[in-house]
Each structure stands twice: as C-alpha cells, then as structure tokens.
C-alpha positions, 0 to 999 in steps of 0.5 A: 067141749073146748075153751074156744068152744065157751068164748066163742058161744059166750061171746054170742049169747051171755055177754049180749044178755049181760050187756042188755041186762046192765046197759039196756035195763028198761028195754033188754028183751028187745035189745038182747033180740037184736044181738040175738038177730044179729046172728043173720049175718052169719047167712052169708057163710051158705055162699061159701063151699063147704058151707062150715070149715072148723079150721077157715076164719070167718073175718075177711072171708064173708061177705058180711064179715069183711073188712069194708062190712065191719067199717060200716058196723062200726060207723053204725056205732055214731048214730042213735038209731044204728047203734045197738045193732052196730054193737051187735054185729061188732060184737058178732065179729069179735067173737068170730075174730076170737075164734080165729086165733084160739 
C-alpha cells in the first residue's frame, strides 16, 4: 500500500473521526456519520465510463465534484444547519483533490 493510499483513506475515515471526536464531542457519532454519508457523493463516479480510472482526478470531472458543487459546499459552510455537511463533502473533496497530485 502506498503513501497516497493512507493520505487519501485518512483524509476519509480518521481525520473525520478526530475532527468529530475533538469538535463535536457531545454529538461525534452523529457527525462522524455524516462525514462518513458524505461519501454518497463519490455516486456520481457510476456516470463516468470506466467507472474507476486510478490515473483520472475525480476535481472538476464529476458532477458532484466540480467546481460549481464545490462553490456550494463551501457556501454550506455560512449557515448553521449546512455546516457539518459542508465540512464533510469539503473535506471529501480535499482528500480527493490530494490524490490528484500525489
């Protein structure tokens, strides 16, 4: 397993679990389920042909990961009851944005 291999599945499954664990103490189970359920978004990788392309960064060629989703992930960031999920997916697209170029 590779470097990019732990970064990107950290990015994805520990820092949310730290991130719930340190910000969210009260509630981290339900937080860290949303950043777990954030992963739905990666459902838009079906519509692409082959579905998984180890080499295709994922930023700017789905649909849930394009540019105008990630504007409104990040506008989620500005209301209260947006603003876990928007930490989610933008986290979500960090990961997958690291993985583009290591």
């Amino acid at each position: 397993m590779s470097f990019k291999f732990f970064i990107h599945y950290g990015l994805h499954f520990i820092a949310p679990l730290l991130i719930s664990l340190v910000f969210f103490n009260k509630k981290w189970k339900a937080v860290y389920l949303i950043f777990l359920l954030s992963m739905l978004i990666d459902l838009d990788h079906l519509l692409a042909t082959p579905i998984f392309d180890k080499n295709r960064c994922s930023i700017n060629f789905h649909p849930l990961h394009s540019y105008i989703a990630i504007s409104v992930y990040f506008l989620g960031l500005f209301f209260k009851k947006t603003r876990i999920l928007a930490i989610a997916l933008l986290l979500h697209i960090l990961a997958d944005f690291i993985d583009c170029y290591l």
